[in-house]
mmCIF file of the N, C-alpha and C atoms, coordinates in Angstrom:
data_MODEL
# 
_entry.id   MODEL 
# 
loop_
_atom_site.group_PDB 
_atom_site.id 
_atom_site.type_symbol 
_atom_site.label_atom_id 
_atom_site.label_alt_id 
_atom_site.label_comp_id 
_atom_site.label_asym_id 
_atom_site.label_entity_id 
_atom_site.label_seq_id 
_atom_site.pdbx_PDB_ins_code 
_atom_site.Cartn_x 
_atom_site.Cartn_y 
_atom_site.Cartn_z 
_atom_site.occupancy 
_atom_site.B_iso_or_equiv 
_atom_site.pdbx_formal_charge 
_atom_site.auth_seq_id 
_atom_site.auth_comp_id 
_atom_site.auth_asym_id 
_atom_site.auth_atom_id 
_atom_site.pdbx_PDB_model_num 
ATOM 1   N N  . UNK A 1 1  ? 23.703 -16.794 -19.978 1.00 0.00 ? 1  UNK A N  1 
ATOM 2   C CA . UNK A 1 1  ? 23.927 -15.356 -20.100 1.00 0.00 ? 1  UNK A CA 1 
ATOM 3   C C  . UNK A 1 1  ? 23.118 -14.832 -21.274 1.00 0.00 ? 1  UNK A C  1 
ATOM 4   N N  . UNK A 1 2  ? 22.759 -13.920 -21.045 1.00 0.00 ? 2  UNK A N  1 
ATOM 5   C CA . UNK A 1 2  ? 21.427 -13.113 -21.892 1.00 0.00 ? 2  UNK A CA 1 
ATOM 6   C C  . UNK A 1 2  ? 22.417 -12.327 -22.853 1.00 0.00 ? 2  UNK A C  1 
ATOM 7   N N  . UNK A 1 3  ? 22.171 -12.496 -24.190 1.00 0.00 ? 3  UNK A N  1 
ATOM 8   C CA . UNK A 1 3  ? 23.136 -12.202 -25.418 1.00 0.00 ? 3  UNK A CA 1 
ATOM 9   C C  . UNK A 1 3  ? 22.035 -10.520 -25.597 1.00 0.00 ? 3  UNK A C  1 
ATOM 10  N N  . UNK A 1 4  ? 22.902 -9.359  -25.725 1.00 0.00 ? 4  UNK A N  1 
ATOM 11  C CA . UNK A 1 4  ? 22.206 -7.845  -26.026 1.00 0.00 ? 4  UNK A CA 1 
ATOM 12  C C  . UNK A 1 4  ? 22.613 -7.693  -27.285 1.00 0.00 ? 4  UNK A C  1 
ATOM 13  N N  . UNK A 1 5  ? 21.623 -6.856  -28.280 1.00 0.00 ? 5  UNK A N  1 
ATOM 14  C CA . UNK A 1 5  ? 21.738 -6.465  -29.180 1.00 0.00 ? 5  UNK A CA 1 
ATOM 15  C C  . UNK A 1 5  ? 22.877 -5.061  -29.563 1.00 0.00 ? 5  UNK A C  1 
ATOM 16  N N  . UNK A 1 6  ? 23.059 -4.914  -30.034 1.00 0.00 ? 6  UNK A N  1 
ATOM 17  C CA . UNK A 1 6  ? 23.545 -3.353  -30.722 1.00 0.00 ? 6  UNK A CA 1 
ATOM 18  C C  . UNK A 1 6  ? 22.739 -2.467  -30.283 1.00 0.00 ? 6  UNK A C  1 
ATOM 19  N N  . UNK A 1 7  ? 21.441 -2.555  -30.093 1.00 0.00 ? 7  UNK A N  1 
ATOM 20  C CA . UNK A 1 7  ? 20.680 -1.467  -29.828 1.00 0.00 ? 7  UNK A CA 1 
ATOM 21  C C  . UNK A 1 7  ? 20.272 -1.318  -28.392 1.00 0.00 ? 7  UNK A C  1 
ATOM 22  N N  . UNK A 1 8  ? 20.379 -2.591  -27.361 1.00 0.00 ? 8  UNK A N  1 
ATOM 23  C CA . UNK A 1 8  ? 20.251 -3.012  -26.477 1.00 0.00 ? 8  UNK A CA 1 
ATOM 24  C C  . UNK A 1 8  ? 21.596 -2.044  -25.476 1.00 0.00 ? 8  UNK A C  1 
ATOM 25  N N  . UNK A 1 9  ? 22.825 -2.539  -26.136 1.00 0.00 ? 9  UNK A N  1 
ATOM 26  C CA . UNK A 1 9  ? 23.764 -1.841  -25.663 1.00 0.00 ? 9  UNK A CA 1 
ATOM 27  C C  . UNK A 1 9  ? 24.205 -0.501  -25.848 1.00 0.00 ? 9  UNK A C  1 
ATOM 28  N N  . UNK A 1 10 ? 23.819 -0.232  -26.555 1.00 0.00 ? 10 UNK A N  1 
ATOM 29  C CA . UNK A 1 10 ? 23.467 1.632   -26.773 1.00 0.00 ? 10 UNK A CA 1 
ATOM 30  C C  . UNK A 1 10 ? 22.531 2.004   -25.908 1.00 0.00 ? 10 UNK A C  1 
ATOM 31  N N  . UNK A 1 11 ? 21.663 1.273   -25.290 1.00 0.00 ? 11 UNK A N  1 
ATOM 32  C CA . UNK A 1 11 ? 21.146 1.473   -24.200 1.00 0.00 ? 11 UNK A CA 1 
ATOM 33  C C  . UNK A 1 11 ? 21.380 2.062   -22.975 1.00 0.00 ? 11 UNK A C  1 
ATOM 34  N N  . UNK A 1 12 ? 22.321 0.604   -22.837 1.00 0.00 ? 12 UNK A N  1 
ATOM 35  C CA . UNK A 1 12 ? 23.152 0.765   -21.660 1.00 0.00 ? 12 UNK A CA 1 
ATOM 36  C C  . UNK A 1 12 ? 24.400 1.657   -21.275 1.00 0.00 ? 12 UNK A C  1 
ATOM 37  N N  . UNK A 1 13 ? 24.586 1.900   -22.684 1.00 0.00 ? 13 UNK A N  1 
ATOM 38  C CA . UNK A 1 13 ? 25.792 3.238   -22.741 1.00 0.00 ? 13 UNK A CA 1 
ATOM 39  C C  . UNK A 1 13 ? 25.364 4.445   -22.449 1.00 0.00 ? 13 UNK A C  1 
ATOM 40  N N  . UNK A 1 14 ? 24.119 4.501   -22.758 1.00 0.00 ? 14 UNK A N  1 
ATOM 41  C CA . UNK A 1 14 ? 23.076 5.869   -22.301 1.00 0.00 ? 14 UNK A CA 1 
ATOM 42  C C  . UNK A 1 14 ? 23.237 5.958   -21.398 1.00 0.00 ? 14 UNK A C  1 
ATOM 43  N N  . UNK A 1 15 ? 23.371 4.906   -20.425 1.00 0.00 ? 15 UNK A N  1 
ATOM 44  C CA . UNK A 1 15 ? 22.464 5.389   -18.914 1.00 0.00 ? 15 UNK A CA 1 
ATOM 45  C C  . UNK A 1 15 ? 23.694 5.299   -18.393 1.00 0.00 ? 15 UNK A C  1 
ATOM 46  N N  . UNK A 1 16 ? 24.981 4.654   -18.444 1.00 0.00 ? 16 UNK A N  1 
ATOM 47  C CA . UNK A 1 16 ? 26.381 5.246   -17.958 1.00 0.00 ? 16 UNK A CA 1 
ATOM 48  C C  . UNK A 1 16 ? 26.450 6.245   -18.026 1.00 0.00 ? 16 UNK A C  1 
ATOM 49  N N  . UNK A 1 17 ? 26.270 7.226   -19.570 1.00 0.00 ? 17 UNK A N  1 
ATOM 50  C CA . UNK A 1 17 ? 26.804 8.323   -19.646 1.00 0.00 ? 17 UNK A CA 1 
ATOM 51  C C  . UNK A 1 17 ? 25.723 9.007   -18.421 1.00 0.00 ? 17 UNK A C  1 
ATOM 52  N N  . UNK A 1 18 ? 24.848 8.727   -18.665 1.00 0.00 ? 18 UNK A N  1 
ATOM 53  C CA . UNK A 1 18 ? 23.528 9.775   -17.492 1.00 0.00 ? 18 UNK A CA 1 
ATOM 54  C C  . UNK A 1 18 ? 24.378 9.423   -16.344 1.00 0.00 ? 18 UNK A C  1 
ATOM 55  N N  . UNK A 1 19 ? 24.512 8.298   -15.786 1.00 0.00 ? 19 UNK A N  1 
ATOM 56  C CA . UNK A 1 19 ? 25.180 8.400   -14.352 1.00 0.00 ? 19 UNK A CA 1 
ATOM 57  C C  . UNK A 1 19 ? 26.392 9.194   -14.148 1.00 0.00 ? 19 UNK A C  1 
ATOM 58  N N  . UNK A 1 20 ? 27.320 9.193   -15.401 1.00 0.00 ? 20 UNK A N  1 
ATOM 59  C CA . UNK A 1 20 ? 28.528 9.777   -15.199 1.00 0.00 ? 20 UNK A CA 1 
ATOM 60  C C  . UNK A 1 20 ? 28.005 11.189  -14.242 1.00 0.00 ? 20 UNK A C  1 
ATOM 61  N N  . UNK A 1 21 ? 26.822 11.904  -15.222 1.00 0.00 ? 21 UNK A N  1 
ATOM 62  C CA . UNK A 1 21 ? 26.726 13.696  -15.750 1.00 0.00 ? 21 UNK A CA 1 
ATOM 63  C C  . UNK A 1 21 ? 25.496 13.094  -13.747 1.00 0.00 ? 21 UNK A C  1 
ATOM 64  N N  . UNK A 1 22 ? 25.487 12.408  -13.622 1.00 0.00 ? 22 UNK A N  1 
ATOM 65  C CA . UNK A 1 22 ? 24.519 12.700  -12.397 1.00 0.00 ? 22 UNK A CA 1 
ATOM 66  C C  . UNK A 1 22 ? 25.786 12.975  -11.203 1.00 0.00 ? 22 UNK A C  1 
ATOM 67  N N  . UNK A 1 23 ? 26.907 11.918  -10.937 1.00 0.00 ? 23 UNK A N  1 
ATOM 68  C CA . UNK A 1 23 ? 27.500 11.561  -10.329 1.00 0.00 ? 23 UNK A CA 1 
ATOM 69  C C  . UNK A 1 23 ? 28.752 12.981  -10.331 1.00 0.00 ? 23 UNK A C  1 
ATOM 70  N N  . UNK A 1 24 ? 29.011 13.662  -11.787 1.00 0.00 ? 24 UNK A N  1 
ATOM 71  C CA . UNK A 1 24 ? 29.218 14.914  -11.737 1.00 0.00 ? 24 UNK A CA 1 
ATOM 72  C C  . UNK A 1 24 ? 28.744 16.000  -10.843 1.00 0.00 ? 24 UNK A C  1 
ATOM 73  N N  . UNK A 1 25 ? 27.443 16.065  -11.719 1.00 0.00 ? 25 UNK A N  1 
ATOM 74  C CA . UNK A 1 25 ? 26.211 17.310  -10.921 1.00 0.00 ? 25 UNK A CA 1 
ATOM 75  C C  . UNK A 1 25 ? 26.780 17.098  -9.236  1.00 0.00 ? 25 UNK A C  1 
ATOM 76  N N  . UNK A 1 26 ? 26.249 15.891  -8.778  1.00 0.00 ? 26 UNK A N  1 
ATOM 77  C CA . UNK A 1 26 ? 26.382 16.139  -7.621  1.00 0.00 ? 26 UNK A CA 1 
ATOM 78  C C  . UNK A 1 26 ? 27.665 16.752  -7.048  1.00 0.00 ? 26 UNK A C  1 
ATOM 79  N N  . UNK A 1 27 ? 28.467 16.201  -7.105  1.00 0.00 ? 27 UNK A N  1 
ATOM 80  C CA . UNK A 1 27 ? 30.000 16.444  -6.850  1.00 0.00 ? 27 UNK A CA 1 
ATOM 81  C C  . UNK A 1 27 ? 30.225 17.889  -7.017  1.00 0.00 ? 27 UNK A C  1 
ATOM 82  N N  . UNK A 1 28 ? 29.728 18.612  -7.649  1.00 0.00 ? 28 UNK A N  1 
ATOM 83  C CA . UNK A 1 28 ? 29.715 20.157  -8.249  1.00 0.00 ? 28 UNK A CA 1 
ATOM 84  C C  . UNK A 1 28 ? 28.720 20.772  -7.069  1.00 0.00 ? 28 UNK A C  1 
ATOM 85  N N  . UNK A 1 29 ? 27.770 20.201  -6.901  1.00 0.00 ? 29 UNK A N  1 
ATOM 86  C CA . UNK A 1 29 ? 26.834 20.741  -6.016  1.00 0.00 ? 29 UNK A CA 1 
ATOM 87  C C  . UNK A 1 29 ? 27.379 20.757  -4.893  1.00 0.00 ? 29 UNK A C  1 
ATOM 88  N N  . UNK A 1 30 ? 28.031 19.611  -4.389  1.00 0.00 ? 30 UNK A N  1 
ATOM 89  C CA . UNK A 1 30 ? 28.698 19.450  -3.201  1.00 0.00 ? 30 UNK A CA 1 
ATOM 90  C C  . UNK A 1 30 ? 30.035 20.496  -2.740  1.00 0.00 ? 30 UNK A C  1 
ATOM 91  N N  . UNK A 1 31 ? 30.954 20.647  -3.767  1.00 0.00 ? 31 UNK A N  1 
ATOM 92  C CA . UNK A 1 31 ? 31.440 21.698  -3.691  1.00 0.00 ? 31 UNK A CA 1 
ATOM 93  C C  . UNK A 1 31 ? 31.044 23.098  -3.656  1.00 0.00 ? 31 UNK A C  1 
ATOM 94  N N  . UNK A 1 32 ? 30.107 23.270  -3.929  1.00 0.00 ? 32 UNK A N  1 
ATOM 95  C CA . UNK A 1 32 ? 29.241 24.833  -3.594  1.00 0.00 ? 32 UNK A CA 1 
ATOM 96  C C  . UNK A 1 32 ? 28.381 24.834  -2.463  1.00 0.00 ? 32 UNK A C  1 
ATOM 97  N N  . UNK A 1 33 ? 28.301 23.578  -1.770  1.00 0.00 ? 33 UNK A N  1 
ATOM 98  C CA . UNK A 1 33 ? 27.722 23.789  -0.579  1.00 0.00 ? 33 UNK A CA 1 
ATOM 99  C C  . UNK A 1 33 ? 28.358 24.751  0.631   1.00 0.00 ? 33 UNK A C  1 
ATOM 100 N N  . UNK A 1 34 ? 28.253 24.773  1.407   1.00 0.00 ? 34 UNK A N  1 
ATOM 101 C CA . UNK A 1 34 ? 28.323 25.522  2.489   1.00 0.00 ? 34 UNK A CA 1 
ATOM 102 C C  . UNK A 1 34 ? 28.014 24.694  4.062   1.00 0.00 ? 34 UNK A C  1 
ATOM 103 N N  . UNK A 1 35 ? 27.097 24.151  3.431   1.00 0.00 ? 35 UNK A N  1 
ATOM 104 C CA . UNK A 1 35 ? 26.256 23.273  4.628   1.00 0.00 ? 35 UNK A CA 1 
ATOM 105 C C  . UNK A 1 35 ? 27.336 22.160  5.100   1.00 0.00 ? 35 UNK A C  1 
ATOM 106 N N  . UNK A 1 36 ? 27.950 21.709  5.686   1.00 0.00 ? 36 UNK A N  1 
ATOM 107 C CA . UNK A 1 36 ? 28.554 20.603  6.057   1.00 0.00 ? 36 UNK A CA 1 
ATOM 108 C C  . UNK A 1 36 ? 27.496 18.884  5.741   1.00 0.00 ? 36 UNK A C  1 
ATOM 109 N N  . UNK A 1 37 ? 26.698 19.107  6.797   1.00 0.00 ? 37 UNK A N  1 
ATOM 110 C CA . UNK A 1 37 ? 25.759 17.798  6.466   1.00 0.00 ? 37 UNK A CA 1 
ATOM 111 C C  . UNK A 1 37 ? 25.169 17.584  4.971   1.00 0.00 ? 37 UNK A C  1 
ATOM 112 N N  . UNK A 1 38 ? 24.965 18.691  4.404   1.00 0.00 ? 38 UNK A N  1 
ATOM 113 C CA . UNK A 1 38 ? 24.277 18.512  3.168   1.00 0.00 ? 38 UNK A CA 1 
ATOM 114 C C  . UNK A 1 38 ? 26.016 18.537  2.277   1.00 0.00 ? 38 UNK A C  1 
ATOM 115 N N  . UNK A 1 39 ? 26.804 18.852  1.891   1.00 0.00 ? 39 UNK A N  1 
ATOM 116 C CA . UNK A 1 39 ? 28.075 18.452  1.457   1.00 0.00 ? 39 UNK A CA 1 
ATOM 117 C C  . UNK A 1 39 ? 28.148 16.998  1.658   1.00 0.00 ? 39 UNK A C  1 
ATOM 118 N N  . UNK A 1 40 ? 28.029 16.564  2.206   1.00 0.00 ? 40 UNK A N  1 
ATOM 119 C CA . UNK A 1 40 ? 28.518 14.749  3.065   1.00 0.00 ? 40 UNK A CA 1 
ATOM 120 C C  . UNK A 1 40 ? 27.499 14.320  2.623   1.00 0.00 ? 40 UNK A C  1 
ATOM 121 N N  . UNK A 1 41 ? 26.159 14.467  2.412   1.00 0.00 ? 41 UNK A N  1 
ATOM 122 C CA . UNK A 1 41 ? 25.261 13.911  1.824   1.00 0.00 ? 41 UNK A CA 1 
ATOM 123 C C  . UNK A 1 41 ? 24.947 13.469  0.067   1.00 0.00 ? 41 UNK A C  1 
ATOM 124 N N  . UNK A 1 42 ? 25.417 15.031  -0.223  1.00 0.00 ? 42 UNK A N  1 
ATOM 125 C CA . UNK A 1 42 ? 25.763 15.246  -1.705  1.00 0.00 ? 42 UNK A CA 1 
ATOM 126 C C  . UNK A 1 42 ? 26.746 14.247  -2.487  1.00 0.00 ? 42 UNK A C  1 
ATOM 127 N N  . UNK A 1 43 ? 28.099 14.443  -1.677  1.00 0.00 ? 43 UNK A N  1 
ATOM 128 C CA . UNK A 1 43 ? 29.090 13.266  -1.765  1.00 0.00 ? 43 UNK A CA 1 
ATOM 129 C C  . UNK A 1 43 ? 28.627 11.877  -2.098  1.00 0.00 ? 43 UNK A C  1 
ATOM 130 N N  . UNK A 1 44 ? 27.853 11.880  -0.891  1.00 0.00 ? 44 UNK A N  1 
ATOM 131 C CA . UNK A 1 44 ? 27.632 10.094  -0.361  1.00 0.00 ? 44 UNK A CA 1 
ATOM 132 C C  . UNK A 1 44 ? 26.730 9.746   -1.708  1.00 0.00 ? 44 UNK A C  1 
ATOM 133 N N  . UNK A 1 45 ? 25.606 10.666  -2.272  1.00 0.00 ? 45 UNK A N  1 
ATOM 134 C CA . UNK A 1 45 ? 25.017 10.232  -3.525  1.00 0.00 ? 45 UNK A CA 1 
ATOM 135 C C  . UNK A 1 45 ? 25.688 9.803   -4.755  1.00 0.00 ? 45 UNK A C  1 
ATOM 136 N N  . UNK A 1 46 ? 26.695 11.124  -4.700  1.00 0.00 ? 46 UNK A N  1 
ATOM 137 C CA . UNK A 1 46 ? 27.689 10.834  -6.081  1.00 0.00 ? 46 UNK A CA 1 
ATOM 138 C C  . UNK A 1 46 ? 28.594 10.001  -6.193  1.00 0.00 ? 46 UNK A C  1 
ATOM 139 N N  . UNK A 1 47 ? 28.539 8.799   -5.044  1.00 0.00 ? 47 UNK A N  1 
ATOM 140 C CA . UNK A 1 47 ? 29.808 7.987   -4.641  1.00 0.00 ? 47 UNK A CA 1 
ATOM 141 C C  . UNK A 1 47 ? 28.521 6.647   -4.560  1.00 0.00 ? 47 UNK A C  1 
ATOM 142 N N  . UNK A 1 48 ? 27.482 6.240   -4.841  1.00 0.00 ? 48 UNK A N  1 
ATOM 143 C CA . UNK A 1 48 ? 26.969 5.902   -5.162  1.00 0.00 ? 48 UNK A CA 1 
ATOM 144 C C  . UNK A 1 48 ? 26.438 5.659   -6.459  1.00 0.00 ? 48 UNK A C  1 
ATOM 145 N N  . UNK A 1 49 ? 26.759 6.736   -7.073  1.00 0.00 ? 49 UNK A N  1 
ATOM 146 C CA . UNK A 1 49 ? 26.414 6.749   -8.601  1.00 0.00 ? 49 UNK A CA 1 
ATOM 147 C C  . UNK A 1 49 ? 27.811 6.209   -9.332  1.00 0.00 ? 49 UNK A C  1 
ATOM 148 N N  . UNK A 1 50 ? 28.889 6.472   -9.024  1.00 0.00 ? 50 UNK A N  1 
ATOM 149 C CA . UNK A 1 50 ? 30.392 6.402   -9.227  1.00 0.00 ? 50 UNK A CA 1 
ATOM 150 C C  . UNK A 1 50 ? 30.123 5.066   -9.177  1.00 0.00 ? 50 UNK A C  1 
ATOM 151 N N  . UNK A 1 51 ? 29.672 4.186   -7.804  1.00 0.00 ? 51 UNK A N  1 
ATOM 152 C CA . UNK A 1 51 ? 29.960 2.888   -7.937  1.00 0.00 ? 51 UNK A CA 1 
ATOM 153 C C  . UNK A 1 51 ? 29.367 2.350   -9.075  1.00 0.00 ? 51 UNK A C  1 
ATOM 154 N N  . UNK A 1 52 ? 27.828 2.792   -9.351  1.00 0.00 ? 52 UNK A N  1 
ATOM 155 C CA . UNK A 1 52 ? 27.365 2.276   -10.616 1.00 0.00 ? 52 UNK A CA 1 
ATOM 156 C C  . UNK A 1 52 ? 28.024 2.083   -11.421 1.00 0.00 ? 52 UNK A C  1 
ATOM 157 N N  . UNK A 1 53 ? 28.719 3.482   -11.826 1.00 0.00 ? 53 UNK A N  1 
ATOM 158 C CA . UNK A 1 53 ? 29.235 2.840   -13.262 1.00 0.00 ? 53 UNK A CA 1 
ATOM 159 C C  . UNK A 1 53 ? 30.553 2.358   -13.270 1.00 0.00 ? 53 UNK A C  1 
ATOM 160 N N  . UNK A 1 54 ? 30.906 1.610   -12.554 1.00 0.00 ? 54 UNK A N  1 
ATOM 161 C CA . UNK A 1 54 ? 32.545 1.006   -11.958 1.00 0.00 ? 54 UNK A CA 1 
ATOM 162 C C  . UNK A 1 54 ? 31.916 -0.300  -12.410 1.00 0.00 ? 54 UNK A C  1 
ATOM 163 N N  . UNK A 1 55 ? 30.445 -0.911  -11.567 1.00 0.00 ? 55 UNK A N  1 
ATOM 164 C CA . UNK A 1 55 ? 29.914 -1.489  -12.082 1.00 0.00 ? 55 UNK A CA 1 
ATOM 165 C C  . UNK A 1 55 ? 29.458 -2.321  -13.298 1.00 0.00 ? 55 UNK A C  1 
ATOM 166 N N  . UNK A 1 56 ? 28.809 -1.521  -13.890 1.00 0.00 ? 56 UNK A N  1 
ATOM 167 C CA . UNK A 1 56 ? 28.475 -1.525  -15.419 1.00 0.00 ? 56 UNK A CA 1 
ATOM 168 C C  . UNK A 1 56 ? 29.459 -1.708  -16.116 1.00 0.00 ? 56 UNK A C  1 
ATOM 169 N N  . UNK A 1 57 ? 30.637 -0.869  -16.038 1.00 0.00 ? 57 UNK A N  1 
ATOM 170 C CA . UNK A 1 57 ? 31.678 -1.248  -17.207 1.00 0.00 ? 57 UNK A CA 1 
ATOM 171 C C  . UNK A 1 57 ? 32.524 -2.183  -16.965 1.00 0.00 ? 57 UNK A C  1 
ATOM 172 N N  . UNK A 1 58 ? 32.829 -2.821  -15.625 1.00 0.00 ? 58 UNK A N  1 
ATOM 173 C CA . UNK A 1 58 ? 33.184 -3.794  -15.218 1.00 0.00 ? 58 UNK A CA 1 
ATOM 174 C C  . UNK A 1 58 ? 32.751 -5.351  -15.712 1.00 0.00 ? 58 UNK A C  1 
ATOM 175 N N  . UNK A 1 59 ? 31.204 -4.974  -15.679 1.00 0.00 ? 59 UNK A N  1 
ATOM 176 C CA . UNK A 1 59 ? 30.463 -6.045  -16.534 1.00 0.00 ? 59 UNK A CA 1 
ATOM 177 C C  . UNK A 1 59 ? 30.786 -6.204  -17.859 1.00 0.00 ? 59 UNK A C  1 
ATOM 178 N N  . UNK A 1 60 ? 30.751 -5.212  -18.234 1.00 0.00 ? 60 UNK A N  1 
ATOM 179 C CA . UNK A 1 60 ? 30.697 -5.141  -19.974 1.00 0.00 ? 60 UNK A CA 1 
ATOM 180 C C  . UNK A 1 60 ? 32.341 -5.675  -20.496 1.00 0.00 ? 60 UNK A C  1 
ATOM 181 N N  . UNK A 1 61 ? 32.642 -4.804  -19.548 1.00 0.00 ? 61 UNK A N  1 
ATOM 182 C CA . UNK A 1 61 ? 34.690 -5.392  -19.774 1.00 0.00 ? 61 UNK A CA 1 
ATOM 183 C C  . UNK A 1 61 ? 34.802 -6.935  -19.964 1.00 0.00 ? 61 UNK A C  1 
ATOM 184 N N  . UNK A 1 62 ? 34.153 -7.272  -19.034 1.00 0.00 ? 62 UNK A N  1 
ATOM 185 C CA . UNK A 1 62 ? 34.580 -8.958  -18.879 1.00 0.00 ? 62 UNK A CA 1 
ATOM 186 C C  . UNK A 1 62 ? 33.963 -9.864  -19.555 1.00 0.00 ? 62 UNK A C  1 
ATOM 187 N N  . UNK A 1 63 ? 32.717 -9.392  -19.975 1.00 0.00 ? 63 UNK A N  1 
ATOM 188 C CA . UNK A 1 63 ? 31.656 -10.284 -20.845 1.00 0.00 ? 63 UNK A CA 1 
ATOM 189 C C  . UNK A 1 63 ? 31.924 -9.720  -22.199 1.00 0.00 ? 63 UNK A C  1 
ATOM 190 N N  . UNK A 1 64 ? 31.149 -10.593 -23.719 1.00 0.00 ? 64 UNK A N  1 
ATOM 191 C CA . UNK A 1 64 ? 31.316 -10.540 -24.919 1.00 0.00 ? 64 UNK A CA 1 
ATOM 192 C C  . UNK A 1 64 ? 30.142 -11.245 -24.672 1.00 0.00 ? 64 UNK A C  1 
ATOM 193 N N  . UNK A 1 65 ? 28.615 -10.149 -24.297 1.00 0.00 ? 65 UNK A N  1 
ATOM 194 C CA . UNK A 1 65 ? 27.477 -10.592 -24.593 1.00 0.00 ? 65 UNK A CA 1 
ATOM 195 C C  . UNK A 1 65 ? 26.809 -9.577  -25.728 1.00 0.00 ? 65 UNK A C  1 
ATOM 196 N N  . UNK A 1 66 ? 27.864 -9.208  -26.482 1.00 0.00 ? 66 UNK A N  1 
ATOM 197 C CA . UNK A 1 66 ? 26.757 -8.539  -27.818 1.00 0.00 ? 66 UNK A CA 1 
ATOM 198 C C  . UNK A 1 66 ? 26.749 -9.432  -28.880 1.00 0.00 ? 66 UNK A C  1 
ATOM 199 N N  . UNK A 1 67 ? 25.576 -9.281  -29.280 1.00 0.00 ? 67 UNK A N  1 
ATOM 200 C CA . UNK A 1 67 ? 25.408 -9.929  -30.459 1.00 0.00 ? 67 UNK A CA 1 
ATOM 201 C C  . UNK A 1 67 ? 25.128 -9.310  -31.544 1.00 0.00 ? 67 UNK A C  1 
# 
C-alpha cells in the first residue's frame, strides 16, 4: 500500500470536495429541468459522482495510509 503525504491528501480532499459541489450542481440542474429525459440524465450523472465520493471516503475510512 502506497503511504500519501499530508500534502498528497489535501489533494485528495480537494477533489471530494469538487465532486461533492459537481454532484450538487447537477442535482440542482436536474430539478430545474423541465425536460424529462434530460432530468434522468442529469440525475444519472450526479449519482455517479455521489458514488465517487462514497468511494473515496470509504477508502480513506478504512486505511491509515498517511504519513
Amino acid at each position: 500500500m502506497t503511504v500519501l503525504t499530508v500534502k498528497e491528501l489535501a489533494f485528495v480532499e480537494d477533489e471530494i470536495r469538487a465532486e461533492v459541489i459537481t454532484a450538487k450542481t447537477l442535482n440542482w440542474c436536474a430539478t430545474q429541468c423541465k425536460d424529462q429525459e434530460l432530468r434522468k440524465k442529469l440525475e444519472e450523472m450526479a449519482e455517479k459522482h455521489q458514488l465517487k465520493i462514497a468511494y473515496l471516503s470509504q477508502y480513506f475510512n478504512r486505511t491509515n495510509n498517511i504519513q
